[in-house]
C-alpha positions in Angstrom: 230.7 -92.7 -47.8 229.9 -89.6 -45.9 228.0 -86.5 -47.0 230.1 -83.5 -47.9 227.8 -81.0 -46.8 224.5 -81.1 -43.9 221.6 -81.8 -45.6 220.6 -80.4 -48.3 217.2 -78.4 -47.1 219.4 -77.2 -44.2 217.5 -78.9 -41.5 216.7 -82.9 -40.8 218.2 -85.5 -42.4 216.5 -87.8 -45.2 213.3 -89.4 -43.2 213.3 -87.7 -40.3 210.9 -84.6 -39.3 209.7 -82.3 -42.6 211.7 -78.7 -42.2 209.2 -75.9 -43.0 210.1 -75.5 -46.5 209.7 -79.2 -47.2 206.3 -79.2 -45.7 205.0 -76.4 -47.8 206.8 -78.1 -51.1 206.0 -81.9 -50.5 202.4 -81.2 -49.5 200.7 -83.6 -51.3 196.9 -83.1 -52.5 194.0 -85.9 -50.6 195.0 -89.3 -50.2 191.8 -89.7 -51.8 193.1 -87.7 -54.9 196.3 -89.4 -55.4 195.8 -92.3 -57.0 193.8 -90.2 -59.3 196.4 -87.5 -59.3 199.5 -90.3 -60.2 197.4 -91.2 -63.3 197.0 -88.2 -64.6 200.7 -87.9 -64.7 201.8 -91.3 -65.4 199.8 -90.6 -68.5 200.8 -87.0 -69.4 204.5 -88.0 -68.5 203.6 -90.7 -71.5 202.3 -88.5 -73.9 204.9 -86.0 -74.0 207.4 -88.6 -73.7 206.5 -91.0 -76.7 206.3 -87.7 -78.2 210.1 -87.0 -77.6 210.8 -90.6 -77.8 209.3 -90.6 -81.7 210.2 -87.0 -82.9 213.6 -88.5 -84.2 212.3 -91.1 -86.4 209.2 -88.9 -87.6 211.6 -85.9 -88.7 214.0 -88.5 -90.5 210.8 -90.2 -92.2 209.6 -86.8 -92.9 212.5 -85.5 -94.6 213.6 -88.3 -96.4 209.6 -88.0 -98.2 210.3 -85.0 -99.6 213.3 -86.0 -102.0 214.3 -82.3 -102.4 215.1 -81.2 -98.8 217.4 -82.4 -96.8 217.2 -86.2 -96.9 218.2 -88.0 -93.6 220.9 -85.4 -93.1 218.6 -82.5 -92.1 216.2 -84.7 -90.5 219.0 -85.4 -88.1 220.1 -82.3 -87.8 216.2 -81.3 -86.8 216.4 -84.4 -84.6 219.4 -82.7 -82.8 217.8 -79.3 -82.2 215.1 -80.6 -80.3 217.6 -81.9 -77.5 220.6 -79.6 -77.9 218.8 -76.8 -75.7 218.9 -79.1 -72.5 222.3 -76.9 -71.8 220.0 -74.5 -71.1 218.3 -76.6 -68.6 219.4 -75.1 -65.6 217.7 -71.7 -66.3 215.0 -73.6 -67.2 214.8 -75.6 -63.9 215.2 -72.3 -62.1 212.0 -70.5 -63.9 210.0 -74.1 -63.2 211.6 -73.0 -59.4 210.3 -69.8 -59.2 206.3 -70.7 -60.1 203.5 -70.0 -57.6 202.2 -73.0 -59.5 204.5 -75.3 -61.5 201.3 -76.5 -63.8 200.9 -73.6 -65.5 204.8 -73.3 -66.7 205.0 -77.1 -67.6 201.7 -77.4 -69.0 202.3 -74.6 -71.7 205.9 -76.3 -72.2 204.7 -79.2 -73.2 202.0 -77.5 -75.6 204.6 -75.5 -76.6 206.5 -78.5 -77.5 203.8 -80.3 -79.4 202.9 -77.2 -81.6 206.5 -76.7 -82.2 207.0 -80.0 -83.8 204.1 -80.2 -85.3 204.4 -76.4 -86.7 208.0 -77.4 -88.1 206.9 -80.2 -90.1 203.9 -78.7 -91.6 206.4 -76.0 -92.7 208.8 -77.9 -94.1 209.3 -78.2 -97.5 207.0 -74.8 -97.3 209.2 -72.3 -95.4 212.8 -71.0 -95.4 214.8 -74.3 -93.5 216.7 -71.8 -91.2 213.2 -70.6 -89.6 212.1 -74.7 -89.2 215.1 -75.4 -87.5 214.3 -72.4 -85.3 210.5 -73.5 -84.4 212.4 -76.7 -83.8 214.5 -75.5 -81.6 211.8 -73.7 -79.9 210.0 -77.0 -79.2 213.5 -78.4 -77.9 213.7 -75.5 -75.1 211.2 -77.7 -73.6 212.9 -81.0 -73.2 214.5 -80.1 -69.9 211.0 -79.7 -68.7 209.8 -82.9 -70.2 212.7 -84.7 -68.2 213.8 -84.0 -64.8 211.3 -81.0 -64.7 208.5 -83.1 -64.9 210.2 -86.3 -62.3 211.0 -83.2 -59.3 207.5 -82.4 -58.9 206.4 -86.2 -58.3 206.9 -85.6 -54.6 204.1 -82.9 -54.4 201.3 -85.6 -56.1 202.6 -88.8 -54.0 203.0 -87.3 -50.5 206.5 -88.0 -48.2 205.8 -91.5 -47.5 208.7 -93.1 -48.6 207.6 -96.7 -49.9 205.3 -94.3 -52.0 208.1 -92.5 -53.7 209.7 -95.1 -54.4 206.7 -96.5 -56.0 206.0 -93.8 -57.8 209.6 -93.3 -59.2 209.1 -96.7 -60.5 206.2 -95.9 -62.1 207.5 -92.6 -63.5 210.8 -94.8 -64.9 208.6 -96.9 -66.7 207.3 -94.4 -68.6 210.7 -93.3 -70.2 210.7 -97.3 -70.9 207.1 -97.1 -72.7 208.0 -94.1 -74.4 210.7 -95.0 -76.2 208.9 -98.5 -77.6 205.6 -96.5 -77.9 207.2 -93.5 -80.0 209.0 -94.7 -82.5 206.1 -97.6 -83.0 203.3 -95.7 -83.6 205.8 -93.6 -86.3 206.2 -96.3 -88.0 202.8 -97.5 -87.8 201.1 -93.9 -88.9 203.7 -93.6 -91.7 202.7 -96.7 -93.1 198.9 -96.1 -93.2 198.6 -92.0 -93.1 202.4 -91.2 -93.8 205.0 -89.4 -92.1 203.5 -85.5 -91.7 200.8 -87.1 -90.4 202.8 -88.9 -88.0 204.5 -85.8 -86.8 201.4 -84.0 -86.3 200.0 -86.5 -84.4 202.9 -86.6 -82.1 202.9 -82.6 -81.7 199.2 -83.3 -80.8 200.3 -85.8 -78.0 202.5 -83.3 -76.7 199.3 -80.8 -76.2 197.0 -82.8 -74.4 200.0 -83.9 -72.7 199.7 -80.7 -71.3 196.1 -80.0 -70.8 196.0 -83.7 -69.0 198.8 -81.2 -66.5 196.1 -79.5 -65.4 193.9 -81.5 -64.0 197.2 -82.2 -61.3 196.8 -80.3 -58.2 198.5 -76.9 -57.4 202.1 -77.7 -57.2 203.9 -75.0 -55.9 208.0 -75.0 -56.3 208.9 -73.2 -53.5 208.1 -72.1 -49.9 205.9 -69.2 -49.7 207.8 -66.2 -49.7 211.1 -67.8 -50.9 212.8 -67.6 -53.8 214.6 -69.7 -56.5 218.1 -70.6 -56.3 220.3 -68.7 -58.6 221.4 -71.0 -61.1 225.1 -71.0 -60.3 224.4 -71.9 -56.3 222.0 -75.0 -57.6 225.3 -75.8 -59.5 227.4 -76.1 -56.5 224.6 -77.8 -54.7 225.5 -80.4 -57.3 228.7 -80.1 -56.6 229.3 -80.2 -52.8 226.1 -82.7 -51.8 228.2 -85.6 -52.0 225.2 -88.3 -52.8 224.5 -85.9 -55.8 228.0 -85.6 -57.0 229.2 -89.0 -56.6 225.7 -90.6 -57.9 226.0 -87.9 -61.1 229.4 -88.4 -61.5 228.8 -92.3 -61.8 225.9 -93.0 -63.5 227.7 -90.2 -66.5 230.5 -92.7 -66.7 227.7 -95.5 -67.0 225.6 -93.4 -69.1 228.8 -93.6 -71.8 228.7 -97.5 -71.5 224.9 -97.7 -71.7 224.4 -95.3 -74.4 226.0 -97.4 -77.2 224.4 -100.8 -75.6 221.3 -100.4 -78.6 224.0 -99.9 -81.9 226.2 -103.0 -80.1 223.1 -105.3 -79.8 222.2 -104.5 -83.5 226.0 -105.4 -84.9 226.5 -108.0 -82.1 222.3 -110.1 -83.1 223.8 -109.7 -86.7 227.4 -111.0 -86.2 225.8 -113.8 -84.2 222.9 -114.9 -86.7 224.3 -113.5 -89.8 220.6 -111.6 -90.3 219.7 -108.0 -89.8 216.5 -108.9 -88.1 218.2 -111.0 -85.4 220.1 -107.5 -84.6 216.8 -105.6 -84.2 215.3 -108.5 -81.9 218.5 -108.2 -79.6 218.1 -104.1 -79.4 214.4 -105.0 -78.8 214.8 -107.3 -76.0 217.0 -104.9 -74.3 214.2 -102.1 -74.5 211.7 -104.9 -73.0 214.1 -105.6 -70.3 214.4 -102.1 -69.5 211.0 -101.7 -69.4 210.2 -105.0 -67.7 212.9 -104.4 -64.9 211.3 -99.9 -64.6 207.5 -101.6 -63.7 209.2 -104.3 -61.8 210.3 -101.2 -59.3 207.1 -100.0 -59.5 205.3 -102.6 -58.4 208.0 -103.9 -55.7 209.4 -100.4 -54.6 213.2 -99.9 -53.6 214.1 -99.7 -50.2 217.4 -99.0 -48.7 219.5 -95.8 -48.3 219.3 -94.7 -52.2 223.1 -93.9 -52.6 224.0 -97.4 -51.4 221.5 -99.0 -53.7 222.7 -97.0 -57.0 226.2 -98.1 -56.5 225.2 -101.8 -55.8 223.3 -101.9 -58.9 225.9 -100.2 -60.9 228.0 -103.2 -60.4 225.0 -105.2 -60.9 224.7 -103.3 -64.2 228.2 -104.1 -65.3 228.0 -107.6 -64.6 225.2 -108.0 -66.6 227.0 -106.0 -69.7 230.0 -108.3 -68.8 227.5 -111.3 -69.2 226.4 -110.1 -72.8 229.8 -110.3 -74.0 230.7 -113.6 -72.9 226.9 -114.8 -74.5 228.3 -118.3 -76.0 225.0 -118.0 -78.8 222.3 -115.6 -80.0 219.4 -117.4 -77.5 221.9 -116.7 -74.3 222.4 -113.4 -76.0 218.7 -112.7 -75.8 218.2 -113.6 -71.5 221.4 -111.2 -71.2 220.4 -108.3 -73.3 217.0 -108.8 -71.6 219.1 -108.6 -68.1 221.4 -105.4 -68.6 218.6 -103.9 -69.6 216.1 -104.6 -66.7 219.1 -103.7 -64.9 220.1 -100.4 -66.0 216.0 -99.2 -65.5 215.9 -100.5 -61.7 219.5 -98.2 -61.4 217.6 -95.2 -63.5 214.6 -95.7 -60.6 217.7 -95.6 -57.8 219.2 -92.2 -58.9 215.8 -91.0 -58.8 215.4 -91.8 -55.6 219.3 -89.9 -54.7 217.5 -87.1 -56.8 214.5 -87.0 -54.4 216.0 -87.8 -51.2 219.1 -85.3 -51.6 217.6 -82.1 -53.6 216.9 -78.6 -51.2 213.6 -77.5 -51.7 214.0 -74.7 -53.6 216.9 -76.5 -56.0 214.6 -79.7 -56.6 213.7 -79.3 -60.3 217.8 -77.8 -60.6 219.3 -80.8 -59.1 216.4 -83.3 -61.4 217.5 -81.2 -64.5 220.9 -81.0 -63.8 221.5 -84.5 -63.5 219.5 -85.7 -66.3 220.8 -83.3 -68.6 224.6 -84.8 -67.6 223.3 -88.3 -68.1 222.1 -87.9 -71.5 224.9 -85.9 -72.9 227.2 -88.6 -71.9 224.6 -91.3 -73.4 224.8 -89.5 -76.6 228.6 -89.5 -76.4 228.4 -93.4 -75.4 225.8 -94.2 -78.8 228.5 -92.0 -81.4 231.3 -93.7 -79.9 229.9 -97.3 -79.5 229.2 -96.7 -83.4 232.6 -95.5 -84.0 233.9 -98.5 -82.3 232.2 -101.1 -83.6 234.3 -101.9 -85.9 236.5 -104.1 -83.3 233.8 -106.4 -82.6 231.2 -106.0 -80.5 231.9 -108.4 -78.0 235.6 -106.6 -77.1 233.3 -103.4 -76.9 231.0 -104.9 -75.0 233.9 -106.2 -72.6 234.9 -102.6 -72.7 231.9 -101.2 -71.6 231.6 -104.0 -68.8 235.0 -102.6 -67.6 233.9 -98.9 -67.8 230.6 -99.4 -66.0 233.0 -101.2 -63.1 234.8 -98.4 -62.7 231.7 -96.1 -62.1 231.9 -98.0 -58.6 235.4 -96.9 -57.5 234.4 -93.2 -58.8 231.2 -93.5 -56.6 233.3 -95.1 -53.5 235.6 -92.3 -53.4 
């Protein structure tokens, strides 16, 4: 595999000597400061993502509480507009670009988020529906931000040390893995005891001190001094033409489509297997605690190796593990092998990271981190609706399906 293109901040290679534009933009703050610093946003990346992670289920709950609006079909649809606006990601990655100091455009994103969702749920069932879907979608401008925006500026707490990045990234993937256990739980758990506006609320005041914890960060700023953002459409092509970008992007979108529908497949497959709709819940648990299990594995033991290389290699491990889930003789093998594909696909989220950090220009970093993400989850989505369309053949022929379409991720990635 060979690079398209020299690399991408027009200078030295990946881990050799800092050009002058990544010395101003990876400057990190006092080594003393960045253990200190890499809490703070370990636990804002949290907040705002448990936030994300439960809006869904709290605007379903919500809706379907008040019998007269909407029922589970608007609170869907509300669902929807707070991640349809990531195709406008890359103009938001460019104005994250062009910050003297990136704290004070994510910071008010994320409160901006927070007050959006909460706002929208304390108006519904009070307000015209057209104008909630609109603060909604207000809030949803934000997600980009909350995503990629939020992993590109890890460099400027950490420092260039690479063992640290890696770290760190493995730190920062297990967030997405606490998240999504952590949101939807404490939904449940709030609407249960205080109901589900509460709930919401709670979540859009997550999303706040989310972004006064951002504060507390040191200055990050985007760009060298003097310099300017990419326009959006050359960050595109830096996508494009950086070929561990492209091929990484391109790859983990066609695994993306496999591992989006892995969560509806474990809940059909636990119940064809034990006959119980409980036992399909435990399997799309177990999955979520190996994905989170294998995310703080990588941040304790950090990945080494040229990134590119590693992504691919644990593409194929990813497929053999899928590949293993189908072939689960029982629902206790079933279990081990959910566990694995998941532990697997968060050590491979960690590795494109990594191709993220090492390949992005300077002044395309949050663009290339958006970019990417934003790619990856529109193909997950397309993965869940079709995984749910399909499952209708049995989930072990999907699952053999999705085995076989994870495989071939490695072939794209090899050419």
């Amino acid at each position: 595999m060979t690079d398209d293109i020299a690399p991408p901040d027009g200078g030295s290679p990946p881990g050799g000597p800092p050009t002058p534009a990544q010395a101003v933009v990876a400057a990190p703050p006092p080594t003393a400061r960045r253990g200190f610093s890499l809490a703070v946003y370990l636990t804002s990346a949290t907040l705002i993502r448990s936030a994300s992670g439960g809006a869904p289920v709290g605007l379903v709950s919500l809706t379907l509480s008040l019998h007269s609006h909407g029922g589970a079909a608007l609170g869907g649809v509300l669902a929807a507009l707070l991640t349809a606006p990531n195709v406008a990601g890359p103009w938001m990655a460019r104005w994250l670009e062009s910050a003297r100091d990136t704290r004070l455009r994510l910071a008010p994103a994320f409160a901006l988020y927070g007050l959006a969702l909460a706002g929208g749920a304390l108006m519904l069932g009070h307000a015209a529906t057209a104008l909630v879907a609109l603060v909604i979608t207000v809030g949803g401008l934000c997600d980009p931000l909350m995503t990629g925006g939020l992993s590109s500026r890890l460099a400027l707490i950490v420092g260039g040390d690479e063992r640290t990045q890696r770290r760190a990234e493995g730190w920062d993937s297990a967030t997405y893995g606490i998240s999504n256990i952590a949101g939807p739980a404490v939904v449940a758990a709030l609407a249960t005891t205080l109901g589900p506006l509460p709930a919401v609320v709670i979540l859009g005041a997550s999303g706040v001190l989310s972004g006064l914890l951002l504060l507390l960060l040191p200055r990050g700023q985007a760009v060298a001094a003097g310099g300017a953002s990419m326009p959006v459409r050359d960050a595109l092509r830096v996508v494009v033409h950086v070929g561990p970008l492209r091929r990484v992007m391109v790859a983990t979108m066609i695994t993306s489509i496999s591992t989006g529908g892995v969560m509806v497949v474990a809940v059909v497959f636990g119940r064809s297997l034990e006959h119980s709709a409980g036992a399909g819940a435990a399997l799309g648990a177990v999955y979520g605690a190996g994905n989170l299990c294998g995310a703080i594995l990588t941040g304790v033991f950090p990945l080494s190796g040229e990134p590119e290389r590693l992504a691919i290699r644990l593409i194929a491990a990813n497929a053999v593990a899928i590949g293993l889930c189908a072939l689960a003789p029982g629902y206790l093998i079933a279990l081990l092998t959910f566990a694995l594909a998941g532990a697997t696909s968060a050590v491979l989220f960690t590795a494109t990271l990594a191709v993220r950090s090492v390949y992005s220009p300077p002044a395309a970093r949050a663009h290339v981190f958006v970019t990417m993400a934003g790619f990856k989850m529109a193909a997950a989505a397309a993965g869940t609706a079709l995984a749910g369309t399909l499952a209708g053949i049995g989930p072990r022929v999907v699952l053999a399906v999705d085995s076989v379409v994870v495989a071939s991720a490695v072939l794209v990635a090899l050419t």
